[in-house]
C-alpha positions in Angstrom: 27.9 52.5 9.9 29.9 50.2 11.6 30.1 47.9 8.5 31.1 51.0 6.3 34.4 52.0 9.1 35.4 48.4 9.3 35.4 48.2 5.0 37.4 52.1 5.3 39.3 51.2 7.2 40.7 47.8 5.8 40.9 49.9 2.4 43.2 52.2 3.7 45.4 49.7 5.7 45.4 48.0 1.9 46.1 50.9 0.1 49.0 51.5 3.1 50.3 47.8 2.4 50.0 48.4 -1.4 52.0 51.9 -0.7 54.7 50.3 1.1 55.5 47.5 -1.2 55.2 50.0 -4.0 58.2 52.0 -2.2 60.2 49.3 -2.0 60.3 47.9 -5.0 61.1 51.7 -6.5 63.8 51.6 -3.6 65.1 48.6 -4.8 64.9 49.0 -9.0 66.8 52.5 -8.2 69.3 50.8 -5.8 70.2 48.1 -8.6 69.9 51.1 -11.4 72.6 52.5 -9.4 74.5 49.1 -9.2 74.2 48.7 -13.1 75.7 51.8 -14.0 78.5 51.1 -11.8 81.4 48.7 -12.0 82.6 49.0 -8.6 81.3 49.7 -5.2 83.2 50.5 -2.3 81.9 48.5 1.2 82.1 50.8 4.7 85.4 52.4 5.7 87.3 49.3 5.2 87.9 50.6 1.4 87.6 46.9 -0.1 86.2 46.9 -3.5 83.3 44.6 -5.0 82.2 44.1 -8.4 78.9 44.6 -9.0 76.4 41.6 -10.0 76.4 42.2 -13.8 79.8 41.8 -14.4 80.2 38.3 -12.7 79.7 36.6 -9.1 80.0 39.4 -6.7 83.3 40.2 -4.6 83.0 41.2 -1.2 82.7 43.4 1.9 84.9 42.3 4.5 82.3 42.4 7.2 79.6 40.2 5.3 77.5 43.1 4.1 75.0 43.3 1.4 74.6 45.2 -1.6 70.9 45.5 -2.3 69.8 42.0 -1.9 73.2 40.3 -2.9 75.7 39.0 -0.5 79.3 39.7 -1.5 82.0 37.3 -1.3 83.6 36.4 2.2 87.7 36.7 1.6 90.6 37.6 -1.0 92.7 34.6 -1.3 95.9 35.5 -3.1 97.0 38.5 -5.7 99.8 38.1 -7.9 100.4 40.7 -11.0 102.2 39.0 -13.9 104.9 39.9 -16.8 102.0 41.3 -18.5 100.9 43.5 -16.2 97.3 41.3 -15.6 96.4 41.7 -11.9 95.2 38.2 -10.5 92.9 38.0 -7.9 91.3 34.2 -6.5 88.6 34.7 -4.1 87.1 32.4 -2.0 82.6 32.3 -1.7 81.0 30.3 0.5 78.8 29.4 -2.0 80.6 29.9 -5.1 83.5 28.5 -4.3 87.1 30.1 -5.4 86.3 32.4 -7.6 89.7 33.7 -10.3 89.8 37.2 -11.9 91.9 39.0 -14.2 91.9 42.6 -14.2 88.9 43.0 -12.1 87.0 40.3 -14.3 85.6 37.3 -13.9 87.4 34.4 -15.3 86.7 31.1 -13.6 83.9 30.5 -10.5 84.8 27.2 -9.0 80.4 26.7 -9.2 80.0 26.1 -12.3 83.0 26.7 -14.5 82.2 23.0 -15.9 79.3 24.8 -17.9 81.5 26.8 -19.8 84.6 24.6 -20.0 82.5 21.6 -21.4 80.9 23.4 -23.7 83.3 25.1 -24.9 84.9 21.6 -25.8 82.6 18.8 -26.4 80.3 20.8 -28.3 82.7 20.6 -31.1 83.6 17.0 -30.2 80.4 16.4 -30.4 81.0 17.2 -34.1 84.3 15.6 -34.8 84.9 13.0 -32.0 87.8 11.8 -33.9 89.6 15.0 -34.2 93.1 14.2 -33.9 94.6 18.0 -33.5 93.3 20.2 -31.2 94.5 24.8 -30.8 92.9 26.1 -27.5 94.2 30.0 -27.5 94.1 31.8 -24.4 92.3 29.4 -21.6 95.6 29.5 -19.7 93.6 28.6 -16.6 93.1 25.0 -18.3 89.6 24.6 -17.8 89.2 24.4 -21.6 92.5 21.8 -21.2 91.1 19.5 -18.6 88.2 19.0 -21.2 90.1 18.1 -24.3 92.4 15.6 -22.4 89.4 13.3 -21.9 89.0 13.0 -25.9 91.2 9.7 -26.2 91.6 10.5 -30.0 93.3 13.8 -29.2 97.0 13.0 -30.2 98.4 16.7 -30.1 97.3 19.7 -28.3 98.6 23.3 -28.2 97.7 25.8 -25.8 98.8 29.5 -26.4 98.3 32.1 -23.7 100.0 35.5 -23.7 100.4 35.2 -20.3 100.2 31.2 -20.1 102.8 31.0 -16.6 101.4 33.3 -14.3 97.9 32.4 -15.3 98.3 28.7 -15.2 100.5 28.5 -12.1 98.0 30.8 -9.9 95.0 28.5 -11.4 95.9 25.2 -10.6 97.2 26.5 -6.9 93.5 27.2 -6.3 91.3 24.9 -9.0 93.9 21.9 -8.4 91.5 19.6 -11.2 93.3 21.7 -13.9 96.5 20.1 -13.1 95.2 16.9 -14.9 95.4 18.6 -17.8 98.7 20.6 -17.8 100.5 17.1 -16.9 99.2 15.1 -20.0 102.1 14.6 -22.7 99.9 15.5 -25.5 99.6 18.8 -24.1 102.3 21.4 -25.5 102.2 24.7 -23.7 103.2 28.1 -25.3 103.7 31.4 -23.8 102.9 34.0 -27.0 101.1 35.8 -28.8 98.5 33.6 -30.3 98.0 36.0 -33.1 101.9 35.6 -33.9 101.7 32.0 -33.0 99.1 30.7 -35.5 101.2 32.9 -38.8 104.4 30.5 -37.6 102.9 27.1 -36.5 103.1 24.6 -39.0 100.1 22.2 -37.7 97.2 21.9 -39.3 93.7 21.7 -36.7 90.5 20.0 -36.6 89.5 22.0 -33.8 90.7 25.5 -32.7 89.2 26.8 -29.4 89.3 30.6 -28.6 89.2 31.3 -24.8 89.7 34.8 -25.2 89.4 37.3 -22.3 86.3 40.0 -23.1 86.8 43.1 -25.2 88.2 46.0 -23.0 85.3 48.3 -24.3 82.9 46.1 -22.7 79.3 47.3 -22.9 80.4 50.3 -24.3 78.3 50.7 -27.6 79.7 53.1 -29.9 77.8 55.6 -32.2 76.6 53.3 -35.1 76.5 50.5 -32.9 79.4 47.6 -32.6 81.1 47.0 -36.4 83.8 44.6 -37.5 86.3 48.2 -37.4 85.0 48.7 -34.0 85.7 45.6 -32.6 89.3 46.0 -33.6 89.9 49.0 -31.2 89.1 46.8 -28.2 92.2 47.1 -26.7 94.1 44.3 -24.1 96.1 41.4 -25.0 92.7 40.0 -26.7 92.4 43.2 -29.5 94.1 41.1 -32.3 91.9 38.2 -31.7 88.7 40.3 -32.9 90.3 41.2 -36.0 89.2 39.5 -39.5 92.9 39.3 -40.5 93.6 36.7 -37.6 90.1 34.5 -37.9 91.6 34.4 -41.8 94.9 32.9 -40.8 93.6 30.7 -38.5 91.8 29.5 -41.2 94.3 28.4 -43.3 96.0 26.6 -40.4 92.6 24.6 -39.8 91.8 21.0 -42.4 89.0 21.3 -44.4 86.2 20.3 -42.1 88.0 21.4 -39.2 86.2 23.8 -37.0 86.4 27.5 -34.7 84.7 27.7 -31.6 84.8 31.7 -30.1 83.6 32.2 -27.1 81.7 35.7 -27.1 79.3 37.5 -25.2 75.8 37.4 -23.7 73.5 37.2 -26.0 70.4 38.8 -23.8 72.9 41.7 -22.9 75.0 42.6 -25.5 73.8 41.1 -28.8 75.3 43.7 -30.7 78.9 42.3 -30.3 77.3 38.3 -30.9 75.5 39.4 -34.0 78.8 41.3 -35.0 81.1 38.2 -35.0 78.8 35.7 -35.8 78.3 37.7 -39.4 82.1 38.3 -39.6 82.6 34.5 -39.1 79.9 33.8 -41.8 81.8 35.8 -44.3 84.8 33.2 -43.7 83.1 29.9 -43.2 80.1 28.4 -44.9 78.6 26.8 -41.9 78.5 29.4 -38.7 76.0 28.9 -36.1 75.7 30.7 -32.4 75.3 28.0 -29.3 73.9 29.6 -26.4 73.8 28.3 -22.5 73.3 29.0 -19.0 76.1 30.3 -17.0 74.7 31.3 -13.9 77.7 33.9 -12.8 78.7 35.1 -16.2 77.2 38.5 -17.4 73.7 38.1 -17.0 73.9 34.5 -16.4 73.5 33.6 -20.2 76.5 32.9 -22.3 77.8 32.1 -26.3 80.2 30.9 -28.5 80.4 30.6 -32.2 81.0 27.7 -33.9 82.3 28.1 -37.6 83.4 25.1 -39.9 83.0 24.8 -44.0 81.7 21.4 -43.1 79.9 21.1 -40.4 78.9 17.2 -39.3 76.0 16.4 -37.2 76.1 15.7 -33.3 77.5 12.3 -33.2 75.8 11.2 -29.6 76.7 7.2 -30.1 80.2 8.4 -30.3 79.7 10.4 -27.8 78.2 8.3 -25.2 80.8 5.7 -26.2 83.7 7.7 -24.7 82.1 7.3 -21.5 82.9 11.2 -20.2 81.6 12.3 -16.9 80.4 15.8 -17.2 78.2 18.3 -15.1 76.7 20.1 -17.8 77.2 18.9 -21.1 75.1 16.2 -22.5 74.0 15.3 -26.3 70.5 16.9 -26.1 71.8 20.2 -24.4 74.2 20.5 -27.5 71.2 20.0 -29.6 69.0 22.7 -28.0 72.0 25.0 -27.4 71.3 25.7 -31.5 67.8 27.1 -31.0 67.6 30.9 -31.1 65.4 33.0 -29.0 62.8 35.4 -31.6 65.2 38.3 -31.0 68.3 36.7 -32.0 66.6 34.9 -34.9 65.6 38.4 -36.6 69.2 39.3 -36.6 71.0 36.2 -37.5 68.5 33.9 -39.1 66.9 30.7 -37.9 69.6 28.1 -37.6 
């Protein structure tokens, strides 16, 4: 009898256990429901407003409060609005580090902008490491910048931002490494229209890199799902840079076996947009392929860029490892895997 009581009742503090963690995790998968279908969050009565996880590293209460399980971000830094009408915003994160926004998004995250930045760069030097002329559009932060200007055989780069002043001059205030590359003489800046820019320019480019800021509509699938017509009503500075008509005149300003990188999207959360440029791109260029990496405070920490050329050369890693580069996150084997497609992605574009 005694037996039987002490097994009842070590079920039912079980089963009480079981309950409670059972609650809580349906607590907790509501409480981040809610934070998904929101964009911002307002913390207390001090009427600060924080960005929730999804859409980058998280902003902050003022009195170090959580959201859920995820500590916000400890203090605003500077604000500036430019000629534009952008609203910039650098942050400061005791573990992230400064943190730079542009209309409530995240740009740059002192942590690991390197990720992104070298990619975004050496992957296609990895390519052509003796690509002479180099187009970075948008990327007025100069992360992208800093990158190229460690490519010795670089002898003219262009950078075009929209809104290339205000950008730059709030970015290397707060991300002073970005200087560096602002300061080198084969730099020439350009505050335009890059759309406008690459009609007039009478270069030609071995590599063209598009930093773009994200399409306004963001997650925002339309009925019928995203299409190359949709794409074009994205709105922002960065609408004409989704449109076929500008990919085909960037084109004819590129050499023969020059090549596009396009930054784009997460592929895990919004593979309808990747998928969508990727097969407008292979309509334009015979060789298009979709590199994909980790980015731990980007949209669901996993990030892409196309790469597009008509002749695309293998990874050169002995010239690679002969430039001697530091890096954080780029190395010659990471731009090999970076080519290899999960399942899902396979069954829309192809195997690469």
């Amino acid at each position: 009898c005694r037996l039987f009581v002490s097994r009842t009742s070590f079920l039912l503090h079980l089963t009480q256990r079981t309950m409670k963690v059972l609650v809580a995790a349906v607590v907790l998968a509501a409480v981040l429901a809610t934070q998904l279908s929101m964009r911002f969050i307002e913390c207390g009565g001090d009427g600060v407003v924080v960005l929730w996880r999804g859409e980058g590293v998280i902003v902050e209460c003022q009195k170090e409060e959580k959201v859920g399980q995820m500590l916000v971000y400890e203090r605003k830094e500077d604000e500036a609005s430019s000629g534009f009408g952008q609203k910039l915003e650098v942050y400061s994160h005791v573990m992230f580090g400064k943190i730079l926004m542009i209309d409530g998004t995240v740009q740059v995250v002192e942590y690991d902008e390197a990720a992104y930045h070298e990619m975004m760069v050496h992957v296609p030097m990895g390519h052509f490491p003796n690509a002479e002329k180099m187009l970075i559009i948008g990327g007025g932060d100069g992360g992208c910048l800093l990158r190229a200007v460690q490519h010795a055989p670089l002898s003219h780069i262009d950078i075009v931002d929209i809104d290339l002043r205000a950008v730059r001059d709030i970015a290397v205030k707060w991300f002073p490494h970005f200087k560096q590359g602002f300061e080198d003489s084969r730099v020439v800046q350009h505050q335009a229209c890059a759309a406008e820019f690459i009609q007039h320019t009478k270069h030609l480019y071995d590599i063209v890199v598009v930093d773009a800021t994200d399409c306004e509509n963001g997650m925002e699938v339309p009925t019928g799902g995203i299409t190359e017509e949709t794409l074009g009503d994205c709105g922002g500075s960065s609408g004409p840079l989704f449109l076929t008509a500008f990919y085909k005149d960037m084109k004819n300003k590129m050499t023969p076996d020059g090549i596009l990188v396009r930054n784009l999207d997460s592929p895990s959360w919004d593979s309808d947009t990747v998928s969508t440029i990727v097969l407008q791109l292979r309509k334009m260029f015979k060789d298009v392929y979709l590199c994909h990496f980790h980015v731990s405070t980007f949209l669901s920490g996993h990030y892409s860029f196309a790469v597009a050329s008509d002749d695309l050369r293998s990874v050169d890693a002995a010239a690679w490892h002969a430039k001697s580069i530091g890096t954080e996150y780029y190395t010659s084997d990471v731009h090999t895997a970076c080519y290899a497609l999960p399942r899902k992605l396979e069954k829309i574009l192809g195997r690469q």
